[in-house]
PyMOL Python script that loads the backbone (N, CA, C, O; Angstrom):
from pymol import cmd

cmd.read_pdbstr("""\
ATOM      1  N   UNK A   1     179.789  61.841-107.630  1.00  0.00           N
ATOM      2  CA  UNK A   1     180.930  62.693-107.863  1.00  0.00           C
ATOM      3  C   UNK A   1     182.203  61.872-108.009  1.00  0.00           C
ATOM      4  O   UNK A   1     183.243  62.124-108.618  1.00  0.00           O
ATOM      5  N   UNK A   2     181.799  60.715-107.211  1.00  0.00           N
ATOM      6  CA  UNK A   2     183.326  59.729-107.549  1.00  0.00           C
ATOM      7  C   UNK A   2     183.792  59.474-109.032  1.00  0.00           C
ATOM      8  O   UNK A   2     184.927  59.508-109.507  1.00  0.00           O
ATOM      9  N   UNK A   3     182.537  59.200-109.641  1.00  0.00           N
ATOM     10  CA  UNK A   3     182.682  58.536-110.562  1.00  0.00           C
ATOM     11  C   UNK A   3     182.915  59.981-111.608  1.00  0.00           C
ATOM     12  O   UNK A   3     183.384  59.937-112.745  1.00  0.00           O
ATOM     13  N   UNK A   4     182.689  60.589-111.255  1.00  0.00           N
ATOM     14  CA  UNK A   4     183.188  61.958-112.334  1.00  0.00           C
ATOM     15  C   UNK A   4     184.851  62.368-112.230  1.00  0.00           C
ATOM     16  O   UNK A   4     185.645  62.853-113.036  1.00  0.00           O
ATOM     17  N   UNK A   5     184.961  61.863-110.646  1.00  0.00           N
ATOM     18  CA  UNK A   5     186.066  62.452-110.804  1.00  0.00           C
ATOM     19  C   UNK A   5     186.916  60.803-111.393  1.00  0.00           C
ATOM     20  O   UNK A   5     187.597  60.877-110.371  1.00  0.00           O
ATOM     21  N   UNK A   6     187.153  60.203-111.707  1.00  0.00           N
ATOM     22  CA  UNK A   6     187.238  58.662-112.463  1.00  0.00           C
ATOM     23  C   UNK A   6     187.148  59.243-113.973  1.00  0.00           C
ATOM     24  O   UNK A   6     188.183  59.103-114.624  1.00  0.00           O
ATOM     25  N   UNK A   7     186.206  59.789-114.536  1.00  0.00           N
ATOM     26  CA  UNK A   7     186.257  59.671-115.755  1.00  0.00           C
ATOM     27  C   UNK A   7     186.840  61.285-116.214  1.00  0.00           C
ATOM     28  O   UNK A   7     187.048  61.600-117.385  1.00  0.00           O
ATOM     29  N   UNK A   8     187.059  62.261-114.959  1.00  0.00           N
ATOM     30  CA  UNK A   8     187.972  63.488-115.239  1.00  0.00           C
ATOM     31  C   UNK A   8     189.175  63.010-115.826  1.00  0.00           C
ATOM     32  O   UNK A   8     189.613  63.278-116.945  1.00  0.00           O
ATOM     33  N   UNK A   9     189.794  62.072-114.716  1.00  0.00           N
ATOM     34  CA  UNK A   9     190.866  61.417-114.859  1.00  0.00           C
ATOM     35  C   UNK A   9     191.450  60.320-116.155  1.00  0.00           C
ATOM     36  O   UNK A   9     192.619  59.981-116.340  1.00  0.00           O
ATOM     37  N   UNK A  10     190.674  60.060-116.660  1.00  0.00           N
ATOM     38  CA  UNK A  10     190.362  59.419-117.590  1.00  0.00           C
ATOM     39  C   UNK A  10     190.139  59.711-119.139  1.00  0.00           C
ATOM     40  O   UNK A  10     190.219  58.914-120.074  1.00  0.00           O
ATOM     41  N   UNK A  11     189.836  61.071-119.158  1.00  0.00           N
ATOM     42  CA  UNK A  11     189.372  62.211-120.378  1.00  0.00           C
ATOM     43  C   UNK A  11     190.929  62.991-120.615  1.00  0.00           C
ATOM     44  O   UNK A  11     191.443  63.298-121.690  1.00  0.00           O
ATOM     45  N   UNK A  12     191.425  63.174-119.336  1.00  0.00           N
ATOM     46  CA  UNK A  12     192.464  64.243-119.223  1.00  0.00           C
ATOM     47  C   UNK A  12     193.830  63.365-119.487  1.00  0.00           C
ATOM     48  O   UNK A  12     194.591  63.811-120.345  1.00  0.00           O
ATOM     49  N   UNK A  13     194.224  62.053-118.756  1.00  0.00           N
ATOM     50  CA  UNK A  13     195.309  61.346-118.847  1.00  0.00           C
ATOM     51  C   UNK A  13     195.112  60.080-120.060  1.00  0.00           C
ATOM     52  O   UNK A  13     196.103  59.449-120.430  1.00  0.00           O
ATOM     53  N   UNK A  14     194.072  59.863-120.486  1.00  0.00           N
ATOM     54  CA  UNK A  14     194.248  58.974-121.468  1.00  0.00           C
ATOM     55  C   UNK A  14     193.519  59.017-122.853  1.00  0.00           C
ATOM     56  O   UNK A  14     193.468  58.181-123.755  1.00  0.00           O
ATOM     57  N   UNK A  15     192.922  60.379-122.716  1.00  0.00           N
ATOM     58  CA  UNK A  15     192.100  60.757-124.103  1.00  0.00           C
ATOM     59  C   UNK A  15     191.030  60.186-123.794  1.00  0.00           C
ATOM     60  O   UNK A  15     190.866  59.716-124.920  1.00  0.00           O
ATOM     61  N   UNK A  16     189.816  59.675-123.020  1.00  0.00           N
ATOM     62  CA  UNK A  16     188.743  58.614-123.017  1.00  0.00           C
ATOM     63  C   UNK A  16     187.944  59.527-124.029  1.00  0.00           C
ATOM     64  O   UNK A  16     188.329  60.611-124.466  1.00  0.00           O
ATOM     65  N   UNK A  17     187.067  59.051-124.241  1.00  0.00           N
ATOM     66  CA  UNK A  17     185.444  59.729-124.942  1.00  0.00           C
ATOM     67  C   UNK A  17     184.387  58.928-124.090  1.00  0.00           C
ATOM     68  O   UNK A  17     184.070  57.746-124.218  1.00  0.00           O
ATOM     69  N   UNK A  18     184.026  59.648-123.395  1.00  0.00           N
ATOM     70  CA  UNK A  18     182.774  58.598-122.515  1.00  0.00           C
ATOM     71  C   UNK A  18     181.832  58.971-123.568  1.00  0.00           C
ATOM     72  O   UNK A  18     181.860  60.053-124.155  1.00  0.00           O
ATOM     73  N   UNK A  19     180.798  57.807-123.831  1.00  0.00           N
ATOM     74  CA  UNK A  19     179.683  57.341-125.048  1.00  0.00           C
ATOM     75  C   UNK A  19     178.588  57.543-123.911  1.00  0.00           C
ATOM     76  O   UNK A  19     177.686  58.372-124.031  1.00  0.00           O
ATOM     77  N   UNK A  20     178.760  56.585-122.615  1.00  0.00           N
ATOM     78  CA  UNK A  20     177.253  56.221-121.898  1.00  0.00           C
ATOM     79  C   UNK A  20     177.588  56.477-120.326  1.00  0.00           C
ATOM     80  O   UNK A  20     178.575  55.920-119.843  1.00  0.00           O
ATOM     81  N   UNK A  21     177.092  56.985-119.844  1.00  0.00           N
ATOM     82  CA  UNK A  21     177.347  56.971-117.908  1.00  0.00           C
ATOM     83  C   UNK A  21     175.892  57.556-117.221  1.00  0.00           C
ATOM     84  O   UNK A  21     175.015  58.332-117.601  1.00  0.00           O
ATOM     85  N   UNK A  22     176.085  56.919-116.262  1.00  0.00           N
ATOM     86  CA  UNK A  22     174.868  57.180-115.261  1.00  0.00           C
ATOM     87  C   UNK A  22     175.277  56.814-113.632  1.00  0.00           C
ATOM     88  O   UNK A  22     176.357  56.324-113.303  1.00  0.00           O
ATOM     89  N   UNK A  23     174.503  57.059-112.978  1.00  0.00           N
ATOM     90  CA  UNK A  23     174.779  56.752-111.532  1.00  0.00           C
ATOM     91  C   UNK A  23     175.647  55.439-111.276  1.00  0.00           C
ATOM     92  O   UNK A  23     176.227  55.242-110.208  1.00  0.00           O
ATOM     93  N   UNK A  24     175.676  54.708-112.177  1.00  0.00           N
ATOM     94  CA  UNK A  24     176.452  53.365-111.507  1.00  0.00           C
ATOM     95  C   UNK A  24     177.572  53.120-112.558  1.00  0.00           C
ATOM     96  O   UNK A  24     178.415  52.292-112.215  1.00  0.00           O
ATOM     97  N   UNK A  25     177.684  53.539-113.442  1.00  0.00           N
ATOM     98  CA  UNK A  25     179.171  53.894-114.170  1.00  0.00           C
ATOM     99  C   UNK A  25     178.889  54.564-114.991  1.00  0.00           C
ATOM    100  O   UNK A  25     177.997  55.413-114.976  1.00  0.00           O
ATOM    101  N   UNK A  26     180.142  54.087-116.489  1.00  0.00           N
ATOM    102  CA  UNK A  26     180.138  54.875-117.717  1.00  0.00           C
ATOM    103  C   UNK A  26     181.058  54.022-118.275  1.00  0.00           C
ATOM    104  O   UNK A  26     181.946  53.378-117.717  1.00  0.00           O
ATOM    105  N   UNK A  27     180.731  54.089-119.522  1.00  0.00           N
ATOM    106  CA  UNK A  27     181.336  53.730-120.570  1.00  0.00           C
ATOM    107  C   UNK A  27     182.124  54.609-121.365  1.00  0.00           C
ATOM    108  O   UNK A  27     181.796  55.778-121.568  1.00  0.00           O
ATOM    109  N   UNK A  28     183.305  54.002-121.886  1.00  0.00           N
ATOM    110  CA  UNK A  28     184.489  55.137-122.619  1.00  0.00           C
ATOM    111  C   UNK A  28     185.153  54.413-123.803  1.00  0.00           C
ATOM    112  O   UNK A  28     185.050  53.230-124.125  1.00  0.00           O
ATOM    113  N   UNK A  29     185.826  55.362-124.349  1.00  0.00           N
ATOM    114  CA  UNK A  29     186.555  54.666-125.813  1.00  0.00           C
ATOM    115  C   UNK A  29     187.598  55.087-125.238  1.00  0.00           C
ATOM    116  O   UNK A  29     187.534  56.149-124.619  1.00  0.00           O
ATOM    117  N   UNK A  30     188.791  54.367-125.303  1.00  0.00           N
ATOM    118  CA  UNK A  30     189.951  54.458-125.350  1.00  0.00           C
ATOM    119  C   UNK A  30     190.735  54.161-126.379  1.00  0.00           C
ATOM    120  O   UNK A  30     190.279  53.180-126.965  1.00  0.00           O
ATOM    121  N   UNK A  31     191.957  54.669-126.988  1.00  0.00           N
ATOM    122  CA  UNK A  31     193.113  53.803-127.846  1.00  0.00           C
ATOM    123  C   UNK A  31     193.527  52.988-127.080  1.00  0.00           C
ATOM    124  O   UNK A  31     193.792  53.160-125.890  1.00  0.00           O
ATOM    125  N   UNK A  32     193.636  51.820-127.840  1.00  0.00           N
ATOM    126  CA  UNK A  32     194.428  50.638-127.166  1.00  0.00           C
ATOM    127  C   UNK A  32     195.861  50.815-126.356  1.00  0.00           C
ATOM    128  O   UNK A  32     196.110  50.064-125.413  1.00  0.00           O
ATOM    129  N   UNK A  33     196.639  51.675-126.702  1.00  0.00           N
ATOM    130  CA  UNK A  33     198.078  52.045-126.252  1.00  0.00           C
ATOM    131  C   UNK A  33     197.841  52.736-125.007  1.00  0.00           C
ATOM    132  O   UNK A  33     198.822  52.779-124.264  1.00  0.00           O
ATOM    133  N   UNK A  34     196.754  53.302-124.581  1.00  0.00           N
ATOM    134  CA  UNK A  34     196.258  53.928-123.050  1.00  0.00           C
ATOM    135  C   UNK A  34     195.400  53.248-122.579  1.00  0.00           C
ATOM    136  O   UNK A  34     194.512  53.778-121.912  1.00  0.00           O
ATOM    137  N   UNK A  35     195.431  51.641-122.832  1.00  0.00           N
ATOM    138  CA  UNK A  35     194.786  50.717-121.878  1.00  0.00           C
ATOM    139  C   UNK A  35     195.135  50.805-120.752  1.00  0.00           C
ATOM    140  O   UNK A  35     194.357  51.252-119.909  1.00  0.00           O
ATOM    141  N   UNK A  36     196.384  50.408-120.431  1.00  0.00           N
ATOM    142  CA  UNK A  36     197.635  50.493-118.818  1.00  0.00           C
ATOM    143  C   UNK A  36     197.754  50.805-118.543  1.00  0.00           C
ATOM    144  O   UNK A  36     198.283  50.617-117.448  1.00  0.00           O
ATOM    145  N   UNK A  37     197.304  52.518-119.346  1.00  0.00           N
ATOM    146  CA  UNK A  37     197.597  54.082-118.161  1.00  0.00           C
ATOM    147  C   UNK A  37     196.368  54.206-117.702  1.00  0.00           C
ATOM    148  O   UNK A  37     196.352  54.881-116.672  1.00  0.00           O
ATOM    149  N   UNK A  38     195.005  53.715-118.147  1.00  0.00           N
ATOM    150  CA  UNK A  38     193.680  53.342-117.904  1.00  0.00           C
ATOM    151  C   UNK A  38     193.341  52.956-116.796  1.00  0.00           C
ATOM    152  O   UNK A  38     192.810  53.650-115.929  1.00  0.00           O
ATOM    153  N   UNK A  39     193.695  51.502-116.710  1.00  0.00           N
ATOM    154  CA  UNK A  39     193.872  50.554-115.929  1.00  0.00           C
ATOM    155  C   UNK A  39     194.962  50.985-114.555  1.00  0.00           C
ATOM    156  O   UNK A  39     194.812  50.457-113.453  1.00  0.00           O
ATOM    157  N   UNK A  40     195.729  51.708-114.752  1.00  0.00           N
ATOM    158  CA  UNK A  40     196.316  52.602-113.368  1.00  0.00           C
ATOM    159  C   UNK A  40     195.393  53.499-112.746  1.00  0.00           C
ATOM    160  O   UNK A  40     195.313  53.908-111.588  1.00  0.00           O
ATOM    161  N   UNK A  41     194.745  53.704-113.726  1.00  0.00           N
ATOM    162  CA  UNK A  41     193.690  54.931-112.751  1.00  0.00           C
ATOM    163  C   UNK A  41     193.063  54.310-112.099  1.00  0.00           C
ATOM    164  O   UNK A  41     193.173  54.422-110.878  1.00  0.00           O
ATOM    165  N   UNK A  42     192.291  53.541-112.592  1.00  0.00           N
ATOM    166  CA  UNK A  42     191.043  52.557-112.260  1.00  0.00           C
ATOM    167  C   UNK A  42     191.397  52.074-110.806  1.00  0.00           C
ATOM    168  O   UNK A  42     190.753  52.210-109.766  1.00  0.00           O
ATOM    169  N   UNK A  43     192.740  51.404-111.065  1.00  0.00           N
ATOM    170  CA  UNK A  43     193.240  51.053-109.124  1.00  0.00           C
ATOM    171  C   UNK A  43     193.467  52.499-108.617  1.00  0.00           C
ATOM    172  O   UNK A  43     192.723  52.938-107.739  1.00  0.00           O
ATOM    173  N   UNK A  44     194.086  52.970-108.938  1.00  0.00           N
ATOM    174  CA  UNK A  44     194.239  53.971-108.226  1.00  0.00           C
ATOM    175  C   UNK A  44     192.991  55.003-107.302  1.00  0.00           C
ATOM    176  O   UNK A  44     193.077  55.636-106.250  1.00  0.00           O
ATOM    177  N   UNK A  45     191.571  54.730-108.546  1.00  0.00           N
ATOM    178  CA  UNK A  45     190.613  55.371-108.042  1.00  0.00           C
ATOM    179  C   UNK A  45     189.786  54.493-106.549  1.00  0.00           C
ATOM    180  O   UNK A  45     189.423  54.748-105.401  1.00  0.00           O
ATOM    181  N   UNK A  46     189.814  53.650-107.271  1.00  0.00           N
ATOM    182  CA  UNK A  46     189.675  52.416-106.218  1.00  0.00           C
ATOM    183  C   UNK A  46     190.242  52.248-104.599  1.00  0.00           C
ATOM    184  O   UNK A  46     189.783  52.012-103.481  1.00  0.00           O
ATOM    185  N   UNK A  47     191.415  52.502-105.186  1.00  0.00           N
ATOM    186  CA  UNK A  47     192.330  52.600-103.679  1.00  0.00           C
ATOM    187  C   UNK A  47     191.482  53.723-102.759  1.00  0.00           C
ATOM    188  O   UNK A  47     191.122  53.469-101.609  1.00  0.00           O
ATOM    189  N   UNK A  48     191.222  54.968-103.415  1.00  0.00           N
ATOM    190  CA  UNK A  48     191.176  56.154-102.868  1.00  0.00           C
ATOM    191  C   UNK A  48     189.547  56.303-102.066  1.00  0.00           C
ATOM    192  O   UNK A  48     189.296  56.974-101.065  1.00  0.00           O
ATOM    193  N   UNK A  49     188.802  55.638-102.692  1.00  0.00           N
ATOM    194  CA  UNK A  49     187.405  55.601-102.853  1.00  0.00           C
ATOM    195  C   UNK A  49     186.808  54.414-101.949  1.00  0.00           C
ATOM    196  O   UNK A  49     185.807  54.702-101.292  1.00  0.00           O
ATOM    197  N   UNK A  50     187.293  53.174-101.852  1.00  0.00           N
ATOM    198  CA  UNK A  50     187.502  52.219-101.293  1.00  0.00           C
ATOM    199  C   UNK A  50     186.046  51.169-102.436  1.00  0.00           C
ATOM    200  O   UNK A  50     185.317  50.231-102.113  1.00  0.00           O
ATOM    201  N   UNK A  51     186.170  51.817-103.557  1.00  0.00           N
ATOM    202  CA  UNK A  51     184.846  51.401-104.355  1.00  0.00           C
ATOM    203  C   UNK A  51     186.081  50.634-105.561  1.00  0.00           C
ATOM    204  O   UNK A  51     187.195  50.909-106.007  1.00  0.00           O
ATOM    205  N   UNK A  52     184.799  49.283-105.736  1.00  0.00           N
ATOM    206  CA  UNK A  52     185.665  48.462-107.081  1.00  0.00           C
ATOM    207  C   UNK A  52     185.024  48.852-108.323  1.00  0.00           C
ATOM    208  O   UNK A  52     184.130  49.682-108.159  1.00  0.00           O
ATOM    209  N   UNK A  53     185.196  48.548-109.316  1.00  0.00           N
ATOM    210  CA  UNK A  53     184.868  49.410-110.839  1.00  0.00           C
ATOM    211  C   UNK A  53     184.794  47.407-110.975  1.00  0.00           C
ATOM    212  O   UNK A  53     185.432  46.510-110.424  1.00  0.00           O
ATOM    213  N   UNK A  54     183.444  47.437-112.206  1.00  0.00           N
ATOM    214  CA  UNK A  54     183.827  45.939-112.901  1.00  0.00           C
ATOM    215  C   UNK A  54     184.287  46.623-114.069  1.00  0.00           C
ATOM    216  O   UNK A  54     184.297  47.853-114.122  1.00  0.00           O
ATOM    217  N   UNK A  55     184.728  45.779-115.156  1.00  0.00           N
ATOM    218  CA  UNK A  55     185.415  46.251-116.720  1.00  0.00           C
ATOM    219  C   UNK A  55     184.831  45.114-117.542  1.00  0.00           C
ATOM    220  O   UNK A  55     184.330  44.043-117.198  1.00  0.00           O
ATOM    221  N   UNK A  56     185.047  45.671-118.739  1.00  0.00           N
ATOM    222  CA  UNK A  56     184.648  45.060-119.617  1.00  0.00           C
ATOM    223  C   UNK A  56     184.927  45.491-121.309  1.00  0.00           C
ATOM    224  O   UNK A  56     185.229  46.608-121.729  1.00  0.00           O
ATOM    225  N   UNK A  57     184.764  44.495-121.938  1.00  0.00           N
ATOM    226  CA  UNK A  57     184.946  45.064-123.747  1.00  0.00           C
ATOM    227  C   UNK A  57     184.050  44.295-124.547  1.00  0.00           C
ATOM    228  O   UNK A  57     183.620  43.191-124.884  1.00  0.00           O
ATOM    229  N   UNK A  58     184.016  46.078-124.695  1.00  0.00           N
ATOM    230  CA  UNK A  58     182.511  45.528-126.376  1.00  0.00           C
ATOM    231  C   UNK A  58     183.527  45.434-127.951  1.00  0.00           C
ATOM    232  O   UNK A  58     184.590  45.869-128.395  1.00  0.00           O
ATOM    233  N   UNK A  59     182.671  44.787-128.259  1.00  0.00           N
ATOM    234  CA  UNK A  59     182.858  45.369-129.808  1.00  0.00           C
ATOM    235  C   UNK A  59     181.942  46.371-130.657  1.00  0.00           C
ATOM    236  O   UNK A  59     182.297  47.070-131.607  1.00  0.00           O
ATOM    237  N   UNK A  60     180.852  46.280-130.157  1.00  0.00           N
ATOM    238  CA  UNK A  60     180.246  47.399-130.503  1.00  0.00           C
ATOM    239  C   UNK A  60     179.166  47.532-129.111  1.00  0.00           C
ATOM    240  O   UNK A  60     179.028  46.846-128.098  1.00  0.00           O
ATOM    241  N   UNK A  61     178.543  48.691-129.593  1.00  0.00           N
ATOM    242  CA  UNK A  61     177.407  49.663-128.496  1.00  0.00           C
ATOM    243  C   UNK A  61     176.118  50.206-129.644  1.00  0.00           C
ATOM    244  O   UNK A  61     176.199  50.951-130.621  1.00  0.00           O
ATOM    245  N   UNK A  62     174.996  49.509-129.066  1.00  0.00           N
ATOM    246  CA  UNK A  62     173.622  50.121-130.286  1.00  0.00           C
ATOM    247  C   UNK A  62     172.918  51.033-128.676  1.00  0.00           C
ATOM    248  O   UNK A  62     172.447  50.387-127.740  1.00  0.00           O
ATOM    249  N   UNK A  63     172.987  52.318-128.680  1.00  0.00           N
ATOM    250  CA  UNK A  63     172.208  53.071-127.266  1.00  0.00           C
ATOM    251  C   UNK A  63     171.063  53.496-128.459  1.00  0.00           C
ATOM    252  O   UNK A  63     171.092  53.982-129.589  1.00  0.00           O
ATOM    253  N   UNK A  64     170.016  52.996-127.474  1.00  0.00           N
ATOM    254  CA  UNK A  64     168.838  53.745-127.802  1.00  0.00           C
ATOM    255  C   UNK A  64     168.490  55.016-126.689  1.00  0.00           C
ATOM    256  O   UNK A  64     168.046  56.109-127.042  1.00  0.00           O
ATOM    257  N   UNK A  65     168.682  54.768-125.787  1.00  0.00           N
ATOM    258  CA  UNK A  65     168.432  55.556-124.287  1.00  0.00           C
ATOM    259  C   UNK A  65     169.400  54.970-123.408  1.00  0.00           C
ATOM    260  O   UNK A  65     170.190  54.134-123.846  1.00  0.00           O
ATOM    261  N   UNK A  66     169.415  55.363-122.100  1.00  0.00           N
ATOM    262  CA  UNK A  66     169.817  55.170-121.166  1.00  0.00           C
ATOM    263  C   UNK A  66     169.651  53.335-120.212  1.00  0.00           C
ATOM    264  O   UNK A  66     170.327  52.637-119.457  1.00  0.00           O
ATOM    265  N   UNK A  67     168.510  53.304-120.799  1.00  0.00           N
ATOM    266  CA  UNK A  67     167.705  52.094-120.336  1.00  0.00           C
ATOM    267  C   UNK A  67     167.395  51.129-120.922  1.00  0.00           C
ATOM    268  O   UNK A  67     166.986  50.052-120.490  1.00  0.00           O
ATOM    269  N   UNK A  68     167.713  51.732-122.727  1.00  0.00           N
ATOM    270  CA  UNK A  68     167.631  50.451-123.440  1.00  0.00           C
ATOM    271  C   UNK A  68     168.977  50.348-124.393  1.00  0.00           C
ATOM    272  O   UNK A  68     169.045  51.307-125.163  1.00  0.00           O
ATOM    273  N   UNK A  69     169.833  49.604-124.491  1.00  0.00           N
ATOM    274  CA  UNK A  69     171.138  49.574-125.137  1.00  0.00           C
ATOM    275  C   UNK A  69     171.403  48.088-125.298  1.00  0.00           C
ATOM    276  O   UNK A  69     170.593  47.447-124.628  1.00  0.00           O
ATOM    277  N   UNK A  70     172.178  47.399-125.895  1.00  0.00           N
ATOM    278  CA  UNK A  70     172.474  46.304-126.365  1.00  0.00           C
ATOM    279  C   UNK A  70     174.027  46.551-126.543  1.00  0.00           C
ATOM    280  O   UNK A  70     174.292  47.330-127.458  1.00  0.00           O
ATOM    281  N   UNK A  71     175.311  45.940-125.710  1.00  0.00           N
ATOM    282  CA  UNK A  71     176.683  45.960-126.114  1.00  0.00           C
ATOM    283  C   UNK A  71     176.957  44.235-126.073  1.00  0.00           C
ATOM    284  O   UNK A  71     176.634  43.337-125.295  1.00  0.00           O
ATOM    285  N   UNK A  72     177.612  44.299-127.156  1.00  0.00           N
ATOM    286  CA  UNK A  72     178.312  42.486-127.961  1.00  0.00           C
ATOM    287  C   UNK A  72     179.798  42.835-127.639  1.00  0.00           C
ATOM    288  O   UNK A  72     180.568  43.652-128.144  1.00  0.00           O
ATOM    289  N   UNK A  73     179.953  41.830-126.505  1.00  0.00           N
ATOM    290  CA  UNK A  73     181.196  41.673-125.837  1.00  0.00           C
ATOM    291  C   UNK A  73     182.219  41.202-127.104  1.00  0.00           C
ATOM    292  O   UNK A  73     182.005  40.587-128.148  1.00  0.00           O
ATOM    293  N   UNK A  74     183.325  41.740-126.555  1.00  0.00           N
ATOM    294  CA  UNK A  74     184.698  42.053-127.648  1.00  0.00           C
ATOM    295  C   UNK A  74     185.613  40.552-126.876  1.00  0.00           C
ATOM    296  O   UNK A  74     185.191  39.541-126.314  1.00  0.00           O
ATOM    297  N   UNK A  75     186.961  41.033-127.192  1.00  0.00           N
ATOM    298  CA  UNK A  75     187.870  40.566-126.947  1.00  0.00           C
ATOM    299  C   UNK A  75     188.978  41.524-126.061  1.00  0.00           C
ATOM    300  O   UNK A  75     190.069  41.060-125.730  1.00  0.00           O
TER     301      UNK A  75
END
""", "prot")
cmd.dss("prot")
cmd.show_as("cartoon", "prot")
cmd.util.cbc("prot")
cmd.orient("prot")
């Protein structure tokens, strides 16, 4: 439920589109210009939760399933 309420927050304050999530995160698209308002939540959820989030950037995402996916780290 943490993590839902993370990507509520996330859908509602920065436009996300979550693509992939499961019990141990999710993945989202953001515009670049709501990186920082992003990245405020993220501590913020953190603070509240006492749980750390890792991050990361693709350049792209091939999902076949849940279990089998391939993402090529971005910049």
């Amino acid at each position: 439920l943490s993590l839902c309420m993370l990507m509520e927050k996330l859908i509602d304050n920065c436009g996300a589109r979550v693509v992939m999530c499961n019990t141990d995160g999710f993945e989202y698209i953001i515009d670049k210009e709501m990186i920082e308002e992003a990245d405020k939540l993220v501590k913020w959820w953190e603070e509240i939760t006492g749980l750390e989030m890792e991050g990361g950037w693709y350049k792209c995402m091939y999902i076949r399933d849940v279990n089998n996916y391939i993402a090529i780290k971005g910049d």
